[in-house]
N, C-alpha and C positions, 0 to 999 in steps of 0.2 A: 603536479597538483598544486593551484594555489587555496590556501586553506584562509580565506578573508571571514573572519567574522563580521556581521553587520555592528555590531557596539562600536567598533574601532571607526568606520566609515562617517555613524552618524554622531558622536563626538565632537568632529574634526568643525561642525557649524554650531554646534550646541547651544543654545539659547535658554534663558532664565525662564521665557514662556513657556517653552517645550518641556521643562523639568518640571513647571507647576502644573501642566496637562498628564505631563508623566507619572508625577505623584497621586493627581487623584484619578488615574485610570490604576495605577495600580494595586492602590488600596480597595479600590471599588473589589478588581480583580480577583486580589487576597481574600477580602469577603465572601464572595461569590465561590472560589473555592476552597474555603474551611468546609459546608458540610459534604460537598462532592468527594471532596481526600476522605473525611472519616465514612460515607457511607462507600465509598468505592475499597477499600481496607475492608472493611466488617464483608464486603459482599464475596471480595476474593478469598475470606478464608483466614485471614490476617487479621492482628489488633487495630484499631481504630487508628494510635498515635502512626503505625508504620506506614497508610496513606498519608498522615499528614509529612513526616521525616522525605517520605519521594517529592510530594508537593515541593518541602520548601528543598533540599537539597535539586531534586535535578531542576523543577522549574529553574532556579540560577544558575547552573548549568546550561541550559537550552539555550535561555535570554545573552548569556555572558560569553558563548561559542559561536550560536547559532547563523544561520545564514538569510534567516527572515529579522524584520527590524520588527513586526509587532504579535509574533507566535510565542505562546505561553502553553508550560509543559509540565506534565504534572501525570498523574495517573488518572487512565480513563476507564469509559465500559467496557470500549472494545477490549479488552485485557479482562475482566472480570471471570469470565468462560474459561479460559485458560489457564488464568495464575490458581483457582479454585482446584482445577483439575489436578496441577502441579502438586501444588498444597498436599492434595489428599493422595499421592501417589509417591511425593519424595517427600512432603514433608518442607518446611520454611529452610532448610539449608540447600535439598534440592533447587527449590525456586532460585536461590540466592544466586547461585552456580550457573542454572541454567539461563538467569536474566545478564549475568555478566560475560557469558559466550557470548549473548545474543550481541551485548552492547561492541564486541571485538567483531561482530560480524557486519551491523552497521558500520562501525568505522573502517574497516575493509572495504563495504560498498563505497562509502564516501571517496576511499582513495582511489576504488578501481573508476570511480567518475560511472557509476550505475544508478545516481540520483536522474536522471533524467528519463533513462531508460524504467523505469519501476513506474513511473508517472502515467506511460502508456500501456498500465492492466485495462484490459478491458471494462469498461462501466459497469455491463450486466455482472462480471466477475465481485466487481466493489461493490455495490448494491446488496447482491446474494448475500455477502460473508453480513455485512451491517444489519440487516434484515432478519438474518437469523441469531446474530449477536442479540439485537435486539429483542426478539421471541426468548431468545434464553435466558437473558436477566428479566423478562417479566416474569417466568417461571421461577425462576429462583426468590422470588419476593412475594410469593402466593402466603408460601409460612405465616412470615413475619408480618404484613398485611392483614391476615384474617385470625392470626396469634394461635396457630391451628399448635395441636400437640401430638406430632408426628412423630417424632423421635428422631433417630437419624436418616435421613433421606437416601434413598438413590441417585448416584448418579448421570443416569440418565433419561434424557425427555420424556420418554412415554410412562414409563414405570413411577417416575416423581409423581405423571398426573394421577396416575393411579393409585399411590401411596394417597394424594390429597383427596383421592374421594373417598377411598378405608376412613379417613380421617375428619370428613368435613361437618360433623354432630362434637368434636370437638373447636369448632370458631366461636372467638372471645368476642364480645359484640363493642365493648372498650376498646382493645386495640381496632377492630376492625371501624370503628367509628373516629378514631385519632390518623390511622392512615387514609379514609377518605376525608376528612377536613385539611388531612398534608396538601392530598391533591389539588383540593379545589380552592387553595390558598397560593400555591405554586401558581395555577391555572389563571386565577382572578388578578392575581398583584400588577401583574403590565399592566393591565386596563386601569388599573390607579395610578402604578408609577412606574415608568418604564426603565430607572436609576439604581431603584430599589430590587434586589436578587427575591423572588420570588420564594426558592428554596431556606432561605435565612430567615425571613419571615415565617415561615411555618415552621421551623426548628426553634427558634425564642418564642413564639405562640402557642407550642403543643408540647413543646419541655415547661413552660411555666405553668399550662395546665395540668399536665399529668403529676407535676412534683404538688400543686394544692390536693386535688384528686387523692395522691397517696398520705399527703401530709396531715390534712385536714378530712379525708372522708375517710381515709381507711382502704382506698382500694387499691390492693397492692399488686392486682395480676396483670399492670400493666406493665409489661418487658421491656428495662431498658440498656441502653449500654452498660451499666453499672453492674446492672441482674448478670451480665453474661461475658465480662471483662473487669480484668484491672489496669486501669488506667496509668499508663507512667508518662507524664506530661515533661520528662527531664531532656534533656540533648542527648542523644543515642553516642552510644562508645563506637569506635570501627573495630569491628570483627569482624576479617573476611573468612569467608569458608574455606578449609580445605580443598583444593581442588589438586584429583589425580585422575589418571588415562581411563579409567573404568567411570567416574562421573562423567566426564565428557562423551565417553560413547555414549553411556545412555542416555543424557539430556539432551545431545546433539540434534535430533528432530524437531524437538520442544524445542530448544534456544534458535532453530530455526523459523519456528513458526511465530515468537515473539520478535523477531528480528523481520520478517518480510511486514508483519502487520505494524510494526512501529512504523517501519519504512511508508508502508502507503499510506497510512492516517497522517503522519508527521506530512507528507510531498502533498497530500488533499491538503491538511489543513491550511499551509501555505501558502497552496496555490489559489485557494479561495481568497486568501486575504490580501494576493496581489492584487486578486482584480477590483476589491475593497478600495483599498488607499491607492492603485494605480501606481506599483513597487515590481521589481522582479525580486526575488529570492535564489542565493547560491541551492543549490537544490544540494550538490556535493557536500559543503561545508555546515549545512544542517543536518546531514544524515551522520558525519563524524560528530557535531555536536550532541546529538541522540546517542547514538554509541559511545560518545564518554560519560554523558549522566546514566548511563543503564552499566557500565564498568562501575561507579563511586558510589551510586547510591543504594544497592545489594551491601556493600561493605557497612554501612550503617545503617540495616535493616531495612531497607526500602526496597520494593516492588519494582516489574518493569514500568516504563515512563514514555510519553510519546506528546506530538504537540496533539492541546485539546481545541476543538473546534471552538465549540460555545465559549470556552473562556478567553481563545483569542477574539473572536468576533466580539464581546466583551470590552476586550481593552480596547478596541476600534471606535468601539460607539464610544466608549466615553474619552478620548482623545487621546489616548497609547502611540505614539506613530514613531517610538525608539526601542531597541531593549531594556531599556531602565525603566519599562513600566514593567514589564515584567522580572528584574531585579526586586522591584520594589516590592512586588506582589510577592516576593520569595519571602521577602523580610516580614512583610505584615504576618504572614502565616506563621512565621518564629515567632511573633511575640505574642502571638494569641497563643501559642500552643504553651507557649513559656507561663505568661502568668492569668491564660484563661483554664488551659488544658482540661484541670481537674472538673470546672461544670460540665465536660461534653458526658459526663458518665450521667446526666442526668435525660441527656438526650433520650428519649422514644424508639424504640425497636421501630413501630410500628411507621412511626414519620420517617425513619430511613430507606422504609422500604415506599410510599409516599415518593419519595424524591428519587429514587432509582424508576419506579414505574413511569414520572415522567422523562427520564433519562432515556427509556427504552422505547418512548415512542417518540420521542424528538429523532433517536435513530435510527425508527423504524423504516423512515422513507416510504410510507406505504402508497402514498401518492406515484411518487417515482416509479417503485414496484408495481402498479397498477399499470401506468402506461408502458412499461418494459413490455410488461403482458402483450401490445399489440403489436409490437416489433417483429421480424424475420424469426420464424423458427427456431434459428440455429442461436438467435441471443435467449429465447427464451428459455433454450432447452440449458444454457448455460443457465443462466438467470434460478432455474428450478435446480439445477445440479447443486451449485454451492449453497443455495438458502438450505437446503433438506440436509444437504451431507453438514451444515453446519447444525444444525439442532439437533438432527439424528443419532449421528456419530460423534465427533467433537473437530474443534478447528483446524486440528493437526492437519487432519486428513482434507479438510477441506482448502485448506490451503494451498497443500501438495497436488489436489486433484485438478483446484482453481488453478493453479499457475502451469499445470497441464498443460489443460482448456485452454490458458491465454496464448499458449504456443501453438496448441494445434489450429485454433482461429487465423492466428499471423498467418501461419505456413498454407493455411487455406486461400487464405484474401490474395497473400500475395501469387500464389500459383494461379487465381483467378485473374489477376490483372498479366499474367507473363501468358503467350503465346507462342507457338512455332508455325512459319506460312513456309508453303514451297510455290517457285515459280517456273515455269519449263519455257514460255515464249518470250514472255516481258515481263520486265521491270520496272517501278518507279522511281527516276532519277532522286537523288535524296536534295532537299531543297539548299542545303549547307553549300553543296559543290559549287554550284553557279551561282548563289550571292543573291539569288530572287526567288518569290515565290512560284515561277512559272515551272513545272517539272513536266519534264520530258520523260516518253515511254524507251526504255535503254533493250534495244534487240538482247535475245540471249542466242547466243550460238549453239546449233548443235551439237548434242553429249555434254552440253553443259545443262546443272541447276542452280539453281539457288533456293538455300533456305534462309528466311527471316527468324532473327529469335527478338521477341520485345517482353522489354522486364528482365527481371535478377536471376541468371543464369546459375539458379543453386538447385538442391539434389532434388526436389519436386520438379523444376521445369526440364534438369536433365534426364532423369528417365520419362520426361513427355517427347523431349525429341529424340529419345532412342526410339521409342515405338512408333513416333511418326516414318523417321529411316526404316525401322522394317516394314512398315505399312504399303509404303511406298513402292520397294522390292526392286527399282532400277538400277541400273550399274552404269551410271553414265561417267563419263572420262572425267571430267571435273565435276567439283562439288564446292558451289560459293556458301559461306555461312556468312550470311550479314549481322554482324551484331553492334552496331550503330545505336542500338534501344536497350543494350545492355550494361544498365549500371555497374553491377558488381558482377562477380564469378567467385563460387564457394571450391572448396575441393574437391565436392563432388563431380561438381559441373566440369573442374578444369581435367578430371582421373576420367569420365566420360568423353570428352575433348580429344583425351591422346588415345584411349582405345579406338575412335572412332579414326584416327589417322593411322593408325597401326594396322585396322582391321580393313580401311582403304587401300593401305600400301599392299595388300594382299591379294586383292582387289584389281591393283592397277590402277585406281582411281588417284586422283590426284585432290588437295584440301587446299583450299584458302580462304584466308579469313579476310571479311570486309567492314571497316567502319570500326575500328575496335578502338576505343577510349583509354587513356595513359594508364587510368585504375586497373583496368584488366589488362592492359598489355605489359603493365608492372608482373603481375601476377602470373600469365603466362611466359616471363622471362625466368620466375622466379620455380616455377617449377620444372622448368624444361622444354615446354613445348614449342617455345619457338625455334629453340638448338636443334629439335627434334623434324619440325615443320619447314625452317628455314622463314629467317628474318623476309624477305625478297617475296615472300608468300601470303605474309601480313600486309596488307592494303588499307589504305590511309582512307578510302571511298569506292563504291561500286566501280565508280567508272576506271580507276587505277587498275580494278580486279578483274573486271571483263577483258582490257589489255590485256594485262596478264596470260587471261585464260587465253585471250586469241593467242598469244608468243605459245605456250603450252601445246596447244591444236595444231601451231605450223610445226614446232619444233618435232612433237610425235610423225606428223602425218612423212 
């Protein structure tokens, strides 16, 4: 395993213009996610300061490990749905525990070199989980939004909506008029300046109203961070949690499901940003970087952490193309928290949820989801699996059930591309042997067959050509298995393999194999079957084997 940070690579050219592009994408950066850390914190269930503590502690962690040069990391939405749930089931020591297996299980992937292999979930699988992410933090922001006096909420989807409609003679028309001016200031600011963070703009424009509003009118029922938090804007101390055999069992699902979803949003957000700046990204050595700011920054309070799309794509547009933009962006976030900290108590309940609402349809991909809808069946029925089991139930499950789906789909496709042919009269000379394209019809002799296997000879295609063999129902004196089109051989395929020579020698029949590739013929030395079959039986091409078979037919007869 080599473990290459990209900081070390792009160093090694480093230029005084790249640092002054660096510095102002990453302060832009740092801006940009000051209110995302403190609304994405309030929405998990956690104080405000503990998104910004993961912000600035792992974002430099990501940027300073990482295997992408311009991904920036920090706490997202996809997490919100989960660390919530955490929250309210273990409580902030649970989460702590359960974020910091998680971050020892990423960096396990990074070592087993399984960054590449996570990259190919299925789409319609990604979409679902995102989609439904996305429906559940708009629901979770309905409260705060409409300033409803619900009390404590349900945890889940259907029962919330229906807690909101018990309750909906209680919406404050203040807050509800502060979280739609969030939106539509979020929504308008690109179309003025495309520099300027839309969400910062309506957090200094609806914090300085609502503080007149309370200060000078007297109206004080509009909720803000202050109302429902104490603010401690100081450097967090390290306390890690206890951890013994009984928390690990039981977080162990949970710290799995924050470990696969880090895993895929971190390898998306990357990969999107290769095709951005025209970069490849260690996929490995980003996944251990993930896994070590998800071990460090649990220990000084912070949540799980993952790379964020919008805020890499962020540092892109505004000239980021190192990790010291996002270094920088760690920094800038310390010293706002350092000597701004204590205004964000002034912040708006309401404009937080404003700024999550468009968080959840940025990743809602509804477009996307739209046209998944007219795809093959078998994607949509995935497509609807994960969205539903993710709002319905909770991610856990959807996870577990996605990454099912993503296996049962492989083992399907691939069993659709592998086949088994038999042939009784002729054959197709295979094009390799003679050097040209022209192939010749190769006689088969009688009591001989052949069977063709094409594609990965694993435990789907071998119980297709066990039922083909008894379909069949012949007992001919030889039996050619051509597998020339056979990549690989699983254990099943090779444990199929020797019954089928075992059950032949009983038989009287006789087996050989034709075309068989170093990878497989590693494999069957490795289990025995060639010991068992006899090296002299293994045939390097049809026409080797057909010999063969004729020496076999004179030598019987």
């Amino acid at each position: 395993m080599r473990f290459q940070p990209k900081l070390l690579s792009t160093l090694k050219n480093y230029s005084k213009e790249q640092f002054y592009a660096d510095l102002m994408a990453g302060v832009i950066v740092g801006i940009v996610a000051l209110p995302l850390a403190i609304a994405f914190g309030i929405a998990s269930g956690v104080t405000p300061e503990k998104g910004l503590f993961t912000a600035v502690i792992a974002g430099f962690i990501i940027s300073f490990l990482g295997g992408s040069k311009v991904q920036i990391g920090g706490p997202t939405g996809a997490f919100i749905v989960i660390v919530y749930g955490i929250v309210q089931e273990f409580g902030v020591v649970g989460l702590a525990i359960a974020t910091m297996i998680a971050g020892v299980m990423l960096i396990a992937m990074g070592l087993l070199k399984l960054g590449s292999v996570i990259k190919f979930i299925p789409y319609p699988i990604v979409v679902g989980f995102t989609s439904g992410i996305a429906l559940t933090i708009f629901t979770t922001q309905i409260k705060d939004l409409f300033g409803l006096q619900t009390g404590e909420l349900p945890g889940d989807f259907i029962h919330k909506w229906i807690a909101y409609g018990h309750f909906i003679d209680t919406i404050n028309p203040w807050s509800l008029g502060v979280g739609v001016a969030s939106i539509l200031i979020i929504a308008l600011t690109p179309k003025i300046s495309k520099k300027i963070p839309g969400s910062l703009v309506a957090i200094v424009v609806m914090t300085v109203i609502v503080y007149l509003l309370r200060e000078k009118f007297g109206i004080q029922n509009i909720e803000t961070i202050g109302d429902r938090f104490i603010i401690d804007p100081s450097l967090p101390e390290a306390a890690p949690p206890e951890i013994n055999f009984a928390a690990i069992k039981t977080l162990l699902p949970t710290a799995f499901t924050i470990a696969m979803l880090g895993a895929i949003e971190s390898l998306l957000s990357a990969t999107v940003a290769d095709g951005v700046i025209g970069d490849k990204h260690n996929s490995n050595t980003e996944l251990i970087a993930q896994g070590v700011a998800n071990v460090v920054a649990p220990i000084f309070g912070g949540i799980p952490a993952t790379g964020a799309i919008a805020r890499t794509m962020t540092n892109i547009n505004n000239g980021g193309r190192t990790p010291v933009a996002g270094i920088i962006h760690a920094g800038v976030l310390l010293l706002i928290m350092l000597f701004l900290g204590n205004l964000t108590k002034h912040i708006p309940m309401a404009c937080l949820a404003g700024i999550l609402i468009i968080v959840a349809y940025n990743m809602s991909e509804w477009r996307t989801f739209k046209a998944l809808m007219r795809n093959q069946k078998s994607d949509v029925a995935v497509l609807l699996t994960t969205f539903l089991l993710t709002v319905i139930f909770d991610l856990t499950i959807a996870i577990e059930i996605g990454l099912l789906l993503a296996v049962v789909l492989f083992l399907r496709r691939i069993s659709e591309t592998s086949s088994v042919s038999i042939f009784k009269n002729e054959v197709d000379e295979a094009d390799y042997v003679e050097g040209n394209l022209d192939t010749e019809k190769l006689v088969i002799p009688k009591d001989v067959e052949i069977y063709e296997i094409e594609g990965p000879f694993f435990f789907g295609v071998a119980s297709k050509f066990e039922e083909t063999m008894k379909q069949i129902g012949d007992k001919p004196k030889i039996r050619i298995i051509r597998m020339r089109k056979v990549p690989f051989i699983d254990s099943t395929g090779s444990h199929n393999l020797e019954n089928l020579i075992r059950m032949s020698r009983k038989d009287k029949i006789q087996i050989l194999l034709s075309g068989v590739n170093e990878n497989v013929h590693t494999v069957l030395i490795k289990v025995g079957i060639e010991e068992l079959l006899g090296a002299e039986n293994i045939c390097s091409n049809i026409n080797e084997a057909l010999d063969r078979a004729n020496q076999l037919l004179v030598s019987k007869k």
